[in-house]
C-alpha positions, 0 to 999 in steps of 0.5 A: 496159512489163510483161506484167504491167503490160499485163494489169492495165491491161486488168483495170483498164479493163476494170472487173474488179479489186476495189474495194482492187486499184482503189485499189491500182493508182490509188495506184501511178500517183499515185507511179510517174511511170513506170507512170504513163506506161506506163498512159497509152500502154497506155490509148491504144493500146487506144483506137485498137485498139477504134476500129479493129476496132469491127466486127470485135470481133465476129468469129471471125477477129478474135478468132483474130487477139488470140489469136495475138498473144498467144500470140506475145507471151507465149510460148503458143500457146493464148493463155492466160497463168498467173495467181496473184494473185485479180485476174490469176485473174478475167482472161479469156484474151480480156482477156489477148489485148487486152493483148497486141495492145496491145503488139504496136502499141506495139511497131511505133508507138514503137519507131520512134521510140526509134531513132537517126535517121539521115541517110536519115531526113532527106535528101529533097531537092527538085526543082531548077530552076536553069536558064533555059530556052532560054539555052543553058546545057546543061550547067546543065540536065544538072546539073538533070537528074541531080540531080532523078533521082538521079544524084548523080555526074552532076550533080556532073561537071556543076556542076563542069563550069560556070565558076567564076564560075557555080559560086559562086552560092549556088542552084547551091554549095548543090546542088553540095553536096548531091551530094558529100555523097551521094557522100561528098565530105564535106570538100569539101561541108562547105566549101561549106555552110560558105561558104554558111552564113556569109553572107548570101544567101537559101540560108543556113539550107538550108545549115545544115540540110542541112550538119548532115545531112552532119555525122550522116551522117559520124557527127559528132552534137555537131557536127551538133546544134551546127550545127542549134541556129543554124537560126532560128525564122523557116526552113522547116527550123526545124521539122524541125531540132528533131525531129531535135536531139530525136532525136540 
């Protein structure tokens, strides 16, 4: 978005352009399909800034506050802005520090969403609990233990510490692959998920999802998306699976 733009959108709302510049500008959000867009989230954004500081707006300190934010954004320090055209004249310099502060949140609540996401963005893995307690099976619970903590290459001495009989269930591969992909142990992780993935037991599509998060990590994208797009509507990770195919 504009500097520019932004100010004429404050002008706009704010009830201070002339009857042919009104006409004007709405004409160009009829055709510009971008300013258009620019328009709705600028209109937006100062919604949720006027709701915020409704009792504030009255206050010293807040005004301070759109002041330094204009200034910061439009490279003055006294908030003011250099306008030529009969519209932009008619301007205030606190309609101008509006506009600013509206760029300003647009900036921290849409760039985040522009960006590349990344394996950390999506890797939030949940509490195991694979061991039945008093079995015995010590070695299962340490595996248990370490993973729910962290200590991703403690749990996967631990599963590979289980007999291979053991290590084949699909609660415990599936986990055991995790931990090599936190490890980088990709090859032998994306088999297991790929095992898992292409049979039939309950923990397939936790498969799938968390295989395409080991694919973005590793930076494999046309492989990741392809892997994502076969997670049914009907998993839990569907949801999630088309926010991140949104994003890659």
């Amino acid at each position: 978005m504009e500097e520019r733009d932004a100010i004429l959108f404050e002008a706009y709302l704010s009830g201070t352009l002339s009857a042919p510049e009104r006409e004007e500008l709405e004409q160009r959000l009829e055709r510009d399909t971008g300013f258009r867009d620019a328009f709705g989230m600028f209109r937006e954004t100062r919604g949720y800034l006027e709701a915020a500081y409704e009792k504030e707006a009255e206050t010293e300190a807040f005004r301070e506050t759109v002041r330094q934010a204009s200034g910061a954004y439009f490279g003055n320090k006294n908030g003011q802005y250099s306008l030529h055209s009969p519209a932009r004249r008619r301007i205030k310099p606190w309609q101008i520090a509006v506009a600013a502060t509206v760029l300003v949140l647009l900036g921290i609540f849409f760039s985040p969403r522009i960006a590349a996401p990344s394996y950390g963005d999506y890797a939030h893995y949940p509490q195991i609990s694979l061991a039945v307690r008093g079995d015995g099976d010590a070695v299962l619970q340490q595996a248990e233990q370490a993973f729910n903590t962290g200590d991703y290459a403690g749990a996967a001495a631990s599963f590979e510490r289980l007999p291979e009989e053991e290590r084949s269930q699909p609660g415990i591969m599936l986990y055991h692959a995790i931990s090599l992909v936190e490890l980088e142990e990709y090859k032998r992780a994306d088999g297991m998920f790929e095992t898992l993935f292409t049979g039939a037991s309950a923990f397939k599509y936790d498969a799938m999802w968390y295989g395409g998060l080991s694919l973005l990590k590793q930076d494999r994208k046309e492989a990741c998306k392809t892997l994502l797009g076969q997670i049914p509507e009907s998993s839990g990770h569907f949801a999630e699976s088309r926010e991140l195919l949104g994003k890659l």
